[in-house]
DOTOR-646734 format. One record per residue: x, y, z of N, C-alpha, C in turn; residue number from 1. Coordinates in Angstrom, 1 decimal. Layout:
<atoms>
<nX->X | nY->Y | nZ->Z | caX->X | caY->Y | caZ->Z | cX->X | cY->Y | cZ->Z | num->NUM>
...
</atoms>
This chain:
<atoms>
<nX->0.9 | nY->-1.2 | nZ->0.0 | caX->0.0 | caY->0.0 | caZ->0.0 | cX->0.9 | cY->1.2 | cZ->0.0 | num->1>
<nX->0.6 | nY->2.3 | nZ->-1.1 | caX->1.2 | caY->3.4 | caZ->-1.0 | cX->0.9 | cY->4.5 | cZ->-0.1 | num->2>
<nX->1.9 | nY->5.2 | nZ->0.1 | caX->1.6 | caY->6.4 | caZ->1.5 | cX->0.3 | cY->7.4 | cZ->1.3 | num->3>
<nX->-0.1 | nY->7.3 | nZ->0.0 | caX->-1.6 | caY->7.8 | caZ->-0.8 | cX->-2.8 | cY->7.4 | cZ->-0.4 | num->4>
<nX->-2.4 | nY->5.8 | nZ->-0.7 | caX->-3.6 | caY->5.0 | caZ->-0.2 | cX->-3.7 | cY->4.9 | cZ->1.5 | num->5>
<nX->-3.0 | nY->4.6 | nZ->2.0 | caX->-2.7 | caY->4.5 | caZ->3.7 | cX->-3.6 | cY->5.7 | cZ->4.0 | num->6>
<nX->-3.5 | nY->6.7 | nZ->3.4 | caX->-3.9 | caY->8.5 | caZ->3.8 | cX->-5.7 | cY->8.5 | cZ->3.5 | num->7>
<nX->-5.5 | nY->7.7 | nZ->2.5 | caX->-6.9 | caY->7.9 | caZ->1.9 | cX->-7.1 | cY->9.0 | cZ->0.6 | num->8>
<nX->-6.1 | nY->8.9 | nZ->0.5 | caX->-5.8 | caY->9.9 | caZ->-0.8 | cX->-6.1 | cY->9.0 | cZ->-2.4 | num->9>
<nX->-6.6 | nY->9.7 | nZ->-3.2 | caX->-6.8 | caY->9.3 | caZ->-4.7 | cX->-5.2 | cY->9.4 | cZ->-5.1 | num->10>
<nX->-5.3 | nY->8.0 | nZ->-5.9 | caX->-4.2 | caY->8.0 | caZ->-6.3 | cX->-4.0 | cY->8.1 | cZ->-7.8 | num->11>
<nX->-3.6 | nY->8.9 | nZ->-8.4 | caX->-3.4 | caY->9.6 | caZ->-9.8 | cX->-2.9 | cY->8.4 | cZ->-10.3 | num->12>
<nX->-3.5 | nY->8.4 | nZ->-11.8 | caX->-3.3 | caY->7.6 | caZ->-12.8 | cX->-3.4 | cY->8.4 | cZ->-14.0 | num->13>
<nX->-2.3 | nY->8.7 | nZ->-14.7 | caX->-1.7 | caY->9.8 | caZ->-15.5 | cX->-2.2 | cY->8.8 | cZ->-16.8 | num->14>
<nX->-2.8 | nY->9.3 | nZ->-17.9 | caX->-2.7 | caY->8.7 | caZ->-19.7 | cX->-1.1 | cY->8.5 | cZ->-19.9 | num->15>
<nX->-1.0 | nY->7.3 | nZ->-20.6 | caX->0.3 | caY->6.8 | caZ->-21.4 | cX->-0.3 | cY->7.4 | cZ->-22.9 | num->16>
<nX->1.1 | nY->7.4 | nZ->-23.6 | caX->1.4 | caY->7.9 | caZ->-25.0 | cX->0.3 | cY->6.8 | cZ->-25.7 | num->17>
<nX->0.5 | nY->5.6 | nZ->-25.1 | caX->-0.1 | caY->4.6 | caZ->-25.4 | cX->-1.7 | cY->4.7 | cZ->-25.7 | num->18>
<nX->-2.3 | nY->5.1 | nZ->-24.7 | caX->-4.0 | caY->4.9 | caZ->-24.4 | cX->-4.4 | cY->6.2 | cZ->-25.1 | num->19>
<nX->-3.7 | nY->7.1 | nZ->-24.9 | caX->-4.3 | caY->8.2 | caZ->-25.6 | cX->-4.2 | cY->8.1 | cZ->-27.0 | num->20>
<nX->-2.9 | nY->7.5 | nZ->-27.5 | caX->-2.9 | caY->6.9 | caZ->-29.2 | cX->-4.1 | cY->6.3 | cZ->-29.3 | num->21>
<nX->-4.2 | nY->5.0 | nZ->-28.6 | caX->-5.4 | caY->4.2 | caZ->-28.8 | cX->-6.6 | cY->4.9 | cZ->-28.7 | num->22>
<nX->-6.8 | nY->5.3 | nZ->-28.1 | caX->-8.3 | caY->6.2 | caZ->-27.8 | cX->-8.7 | cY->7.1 | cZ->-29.0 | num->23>
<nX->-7.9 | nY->7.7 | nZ->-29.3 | caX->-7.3 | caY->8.9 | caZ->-30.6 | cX->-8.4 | cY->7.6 | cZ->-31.5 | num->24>
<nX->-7.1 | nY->6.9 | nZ->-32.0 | caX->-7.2 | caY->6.0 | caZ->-33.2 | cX->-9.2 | cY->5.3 | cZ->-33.5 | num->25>
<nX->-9.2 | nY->4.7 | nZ->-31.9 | caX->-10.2 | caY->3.9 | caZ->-31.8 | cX->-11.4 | cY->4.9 | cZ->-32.2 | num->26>
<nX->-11.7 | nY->5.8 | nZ->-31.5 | caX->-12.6 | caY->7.2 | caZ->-32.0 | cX->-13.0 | cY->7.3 | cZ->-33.3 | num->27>
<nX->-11.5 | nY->7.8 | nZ->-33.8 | caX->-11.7 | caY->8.3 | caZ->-35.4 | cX->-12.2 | cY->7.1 | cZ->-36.2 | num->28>
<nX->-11.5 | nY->6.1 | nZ->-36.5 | caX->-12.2 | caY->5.0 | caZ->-36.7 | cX->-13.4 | cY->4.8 | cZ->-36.8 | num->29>
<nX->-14.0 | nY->4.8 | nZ->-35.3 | caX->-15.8 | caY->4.8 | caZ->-35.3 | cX->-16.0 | cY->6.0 | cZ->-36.0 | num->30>
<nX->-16.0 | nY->7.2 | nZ->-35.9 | caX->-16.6 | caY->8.5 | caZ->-37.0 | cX->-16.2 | cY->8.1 | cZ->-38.4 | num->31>
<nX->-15.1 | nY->7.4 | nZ->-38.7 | caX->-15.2 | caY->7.0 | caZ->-40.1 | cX->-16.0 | cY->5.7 | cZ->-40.1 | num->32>
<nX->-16.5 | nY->5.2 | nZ->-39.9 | caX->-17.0 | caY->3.9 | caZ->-40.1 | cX->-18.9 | cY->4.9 | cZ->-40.4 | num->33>
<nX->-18.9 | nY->5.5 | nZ->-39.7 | caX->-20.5 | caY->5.9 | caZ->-39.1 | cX->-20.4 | cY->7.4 | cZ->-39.8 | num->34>
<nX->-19.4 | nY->7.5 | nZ->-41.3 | caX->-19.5 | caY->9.0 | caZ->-42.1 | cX->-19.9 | cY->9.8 | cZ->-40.6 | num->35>
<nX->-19.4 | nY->10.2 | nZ->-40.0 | caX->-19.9 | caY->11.4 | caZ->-39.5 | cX->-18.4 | cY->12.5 | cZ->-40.0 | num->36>
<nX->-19.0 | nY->13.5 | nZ->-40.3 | caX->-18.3 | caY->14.6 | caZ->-41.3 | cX->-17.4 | cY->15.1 | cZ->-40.4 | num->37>
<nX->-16.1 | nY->15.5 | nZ->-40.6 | caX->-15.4 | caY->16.1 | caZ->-39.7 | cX->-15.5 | cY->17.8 | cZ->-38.6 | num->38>
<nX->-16.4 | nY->18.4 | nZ->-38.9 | caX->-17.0 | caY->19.3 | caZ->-38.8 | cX->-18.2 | cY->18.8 | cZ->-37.3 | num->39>
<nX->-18.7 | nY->17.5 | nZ->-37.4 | caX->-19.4 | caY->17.3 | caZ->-36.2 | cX->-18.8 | cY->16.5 | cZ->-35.7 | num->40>
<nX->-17.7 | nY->16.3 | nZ->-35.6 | caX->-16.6 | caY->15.3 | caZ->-34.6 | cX->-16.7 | cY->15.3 | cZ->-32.9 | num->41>
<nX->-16.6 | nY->14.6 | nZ->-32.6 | caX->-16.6 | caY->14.8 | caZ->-30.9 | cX->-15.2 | cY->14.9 | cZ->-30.4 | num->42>
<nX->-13.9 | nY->15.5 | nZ->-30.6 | caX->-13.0 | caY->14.7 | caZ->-30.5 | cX->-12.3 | cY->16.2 | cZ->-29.5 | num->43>
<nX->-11.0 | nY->15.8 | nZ->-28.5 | caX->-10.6 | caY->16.6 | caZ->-27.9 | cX->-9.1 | cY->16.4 | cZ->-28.3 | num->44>
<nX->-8.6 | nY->15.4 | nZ->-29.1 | caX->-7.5 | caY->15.4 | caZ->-29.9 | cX->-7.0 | cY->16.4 | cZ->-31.1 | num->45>
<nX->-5.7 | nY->17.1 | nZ->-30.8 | caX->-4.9 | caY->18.1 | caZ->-31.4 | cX->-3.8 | cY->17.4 | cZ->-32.1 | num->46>
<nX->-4.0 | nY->17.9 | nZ->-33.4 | caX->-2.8 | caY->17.8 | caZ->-34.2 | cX->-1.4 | cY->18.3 | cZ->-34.2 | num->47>
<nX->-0.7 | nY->18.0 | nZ->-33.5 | caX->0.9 | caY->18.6 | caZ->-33.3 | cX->1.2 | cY->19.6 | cZ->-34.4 | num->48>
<nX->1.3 | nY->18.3 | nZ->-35.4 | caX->1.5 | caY->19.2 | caZ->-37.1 | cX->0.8 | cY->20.5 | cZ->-37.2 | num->49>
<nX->-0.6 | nY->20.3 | nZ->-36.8 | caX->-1.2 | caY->21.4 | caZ->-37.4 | cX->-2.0 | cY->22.5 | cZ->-36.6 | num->50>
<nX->-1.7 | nY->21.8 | nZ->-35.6 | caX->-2.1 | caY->22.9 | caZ->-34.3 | cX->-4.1 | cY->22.8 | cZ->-34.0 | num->51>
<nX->-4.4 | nY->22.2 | nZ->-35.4 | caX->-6.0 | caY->22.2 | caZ->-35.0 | cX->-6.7 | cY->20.5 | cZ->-34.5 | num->52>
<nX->-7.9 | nY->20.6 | nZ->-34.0 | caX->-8.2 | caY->19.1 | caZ->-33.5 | cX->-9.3 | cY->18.8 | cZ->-34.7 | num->53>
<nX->-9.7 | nY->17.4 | nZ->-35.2 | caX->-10.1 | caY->16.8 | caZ->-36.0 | cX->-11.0 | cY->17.7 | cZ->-36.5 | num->54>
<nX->-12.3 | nY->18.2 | nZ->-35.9 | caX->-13.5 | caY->18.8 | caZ->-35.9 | cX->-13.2 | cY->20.0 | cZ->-36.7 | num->55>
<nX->-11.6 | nY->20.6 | nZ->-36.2 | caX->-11.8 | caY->21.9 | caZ->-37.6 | cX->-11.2 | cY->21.6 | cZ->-38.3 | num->56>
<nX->-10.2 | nY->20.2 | nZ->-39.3 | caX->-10.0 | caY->20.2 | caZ->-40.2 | cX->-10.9 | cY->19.5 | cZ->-41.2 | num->57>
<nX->-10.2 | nY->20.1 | nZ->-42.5 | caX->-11.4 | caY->19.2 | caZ->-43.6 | cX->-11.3 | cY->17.7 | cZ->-43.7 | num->58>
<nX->-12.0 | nY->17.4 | nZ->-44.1 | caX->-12.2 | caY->15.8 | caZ->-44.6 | cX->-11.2 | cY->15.5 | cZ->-45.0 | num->59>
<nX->-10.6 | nY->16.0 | nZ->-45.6 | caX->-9.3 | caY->15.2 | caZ->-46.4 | cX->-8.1 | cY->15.3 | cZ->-45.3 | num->60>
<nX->-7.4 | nY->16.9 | nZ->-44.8 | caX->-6.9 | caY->17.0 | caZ->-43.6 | cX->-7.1 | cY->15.7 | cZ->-42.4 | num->61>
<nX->-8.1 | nY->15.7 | nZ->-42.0 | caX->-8.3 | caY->14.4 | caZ->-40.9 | cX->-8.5 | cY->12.6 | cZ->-41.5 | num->62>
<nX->-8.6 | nY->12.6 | nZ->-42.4 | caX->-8.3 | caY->11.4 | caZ->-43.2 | cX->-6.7 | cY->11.1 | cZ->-43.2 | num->63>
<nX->-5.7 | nY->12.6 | nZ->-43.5 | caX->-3.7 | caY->12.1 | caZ->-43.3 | cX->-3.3 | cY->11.9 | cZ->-41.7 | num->64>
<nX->-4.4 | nY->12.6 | nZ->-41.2 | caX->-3.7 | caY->12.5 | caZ->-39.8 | cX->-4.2 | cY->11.0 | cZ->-39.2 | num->65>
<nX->-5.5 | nY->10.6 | nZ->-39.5 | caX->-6.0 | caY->9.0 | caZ->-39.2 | cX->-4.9 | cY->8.4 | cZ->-39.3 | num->66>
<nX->-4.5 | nY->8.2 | nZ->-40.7 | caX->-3.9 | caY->7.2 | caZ->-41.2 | cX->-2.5 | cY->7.5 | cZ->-40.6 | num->67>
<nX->-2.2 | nY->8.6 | nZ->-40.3 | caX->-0.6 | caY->8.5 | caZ->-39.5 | cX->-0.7 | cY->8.2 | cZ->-38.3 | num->68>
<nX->-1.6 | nY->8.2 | nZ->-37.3 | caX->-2.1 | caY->8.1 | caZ->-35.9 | cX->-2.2 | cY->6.5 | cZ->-36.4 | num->69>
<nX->-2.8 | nY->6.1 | nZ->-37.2 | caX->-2.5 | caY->4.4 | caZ->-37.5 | cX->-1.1 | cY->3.8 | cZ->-37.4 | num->70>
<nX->-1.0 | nY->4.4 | nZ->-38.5 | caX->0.6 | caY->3.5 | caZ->-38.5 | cX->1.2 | cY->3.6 | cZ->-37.2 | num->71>
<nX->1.3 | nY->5.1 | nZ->-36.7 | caX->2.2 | caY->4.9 | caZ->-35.7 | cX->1.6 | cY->4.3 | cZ->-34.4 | num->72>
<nX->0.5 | nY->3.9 | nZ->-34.1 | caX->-0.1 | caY->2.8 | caZ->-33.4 | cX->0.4 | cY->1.3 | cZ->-33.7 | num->73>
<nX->0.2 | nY->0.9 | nZ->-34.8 | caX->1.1 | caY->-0.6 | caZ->-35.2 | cX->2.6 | cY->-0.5 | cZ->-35.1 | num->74>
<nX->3.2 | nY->0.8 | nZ->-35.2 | caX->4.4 | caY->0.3 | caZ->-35.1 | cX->4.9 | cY->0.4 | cZ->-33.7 | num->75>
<nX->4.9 | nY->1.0 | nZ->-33.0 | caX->4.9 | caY->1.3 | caZ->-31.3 | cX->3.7 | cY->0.2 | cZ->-30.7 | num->76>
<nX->3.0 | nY->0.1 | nZ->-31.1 | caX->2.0 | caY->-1.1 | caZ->-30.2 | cX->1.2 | cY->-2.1 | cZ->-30.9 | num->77>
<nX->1.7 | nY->-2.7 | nZ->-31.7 | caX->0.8 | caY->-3.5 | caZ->-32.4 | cX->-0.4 | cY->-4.2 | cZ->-31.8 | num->78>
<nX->-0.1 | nY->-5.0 | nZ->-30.7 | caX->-0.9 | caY->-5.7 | caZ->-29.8 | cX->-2.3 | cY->-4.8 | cZ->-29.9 | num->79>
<nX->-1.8 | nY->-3.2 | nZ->-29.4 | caX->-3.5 | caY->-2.2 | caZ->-29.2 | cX->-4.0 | cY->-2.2 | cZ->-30.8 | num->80>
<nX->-3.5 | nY->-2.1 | nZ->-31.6 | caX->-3.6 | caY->-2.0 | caZ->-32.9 | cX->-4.7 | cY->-3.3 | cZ->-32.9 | num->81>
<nX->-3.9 | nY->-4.6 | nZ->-33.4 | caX->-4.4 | caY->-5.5 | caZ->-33.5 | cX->-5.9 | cY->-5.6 | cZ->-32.9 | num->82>
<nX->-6.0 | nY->-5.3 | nZ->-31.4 | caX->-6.9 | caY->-5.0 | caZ->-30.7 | cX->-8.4 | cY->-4.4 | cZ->-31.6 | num->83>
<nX->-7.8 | nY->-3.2 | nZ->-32.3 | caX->-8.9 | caY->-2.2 | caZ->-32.8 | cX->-9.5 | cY->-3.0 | cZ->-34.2 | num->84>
<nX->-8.6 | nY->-3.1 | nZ->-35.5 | caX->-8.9 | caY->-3.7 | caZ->-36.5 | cX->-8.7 | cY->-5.1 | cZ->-36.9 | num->85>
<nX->-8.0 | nY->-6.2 | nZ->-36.0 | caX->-8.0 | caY->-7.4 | caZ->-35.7 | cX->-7.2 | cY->-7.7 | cZ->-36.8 | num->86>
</atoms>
């Protein structure tokens, strides 16, 4: 037991690079599967590259960043990968 728990304190559990890839990936996926237009996106994910999150770029914009959010999921975690598209 940590000196957190002993205390009665919440004990923080920070997102990995990991879960937030995944989560990213797993999301857009479902809005691509279910056409929902990038414009009504639900997403709280930012594009490094481009500074904006899915919802304000165009269709084709959020279609390069999917597919790179892909790859770099199979290549750093294939297992989660695997997970999403089997």
């Amino acid at each position: 037991m940590t000196e957190k728990q002993a205390l009665g304190r919440p004990v923080f559990v920070g997102f990995t690079e990991a879960s937030r890839l995944f989560t990213t990936v797993k999301r857009m996926k479902y809005d691509r599967e279910h056409a929902i237009p990038s414009s009504e996106r639900d997403t709280h994910a930012i594009s490094v590259e481009t500074g904006k999150s899915s919802r304000e770029m165009t269709d084709e914009e959020a279609d390069v960043w999917y597919l790179q959010l892909c790859a770099e999921l199979l290549s750093k975690y294939p297992h989660l990968y695997q997970s999403i598209f089997g």
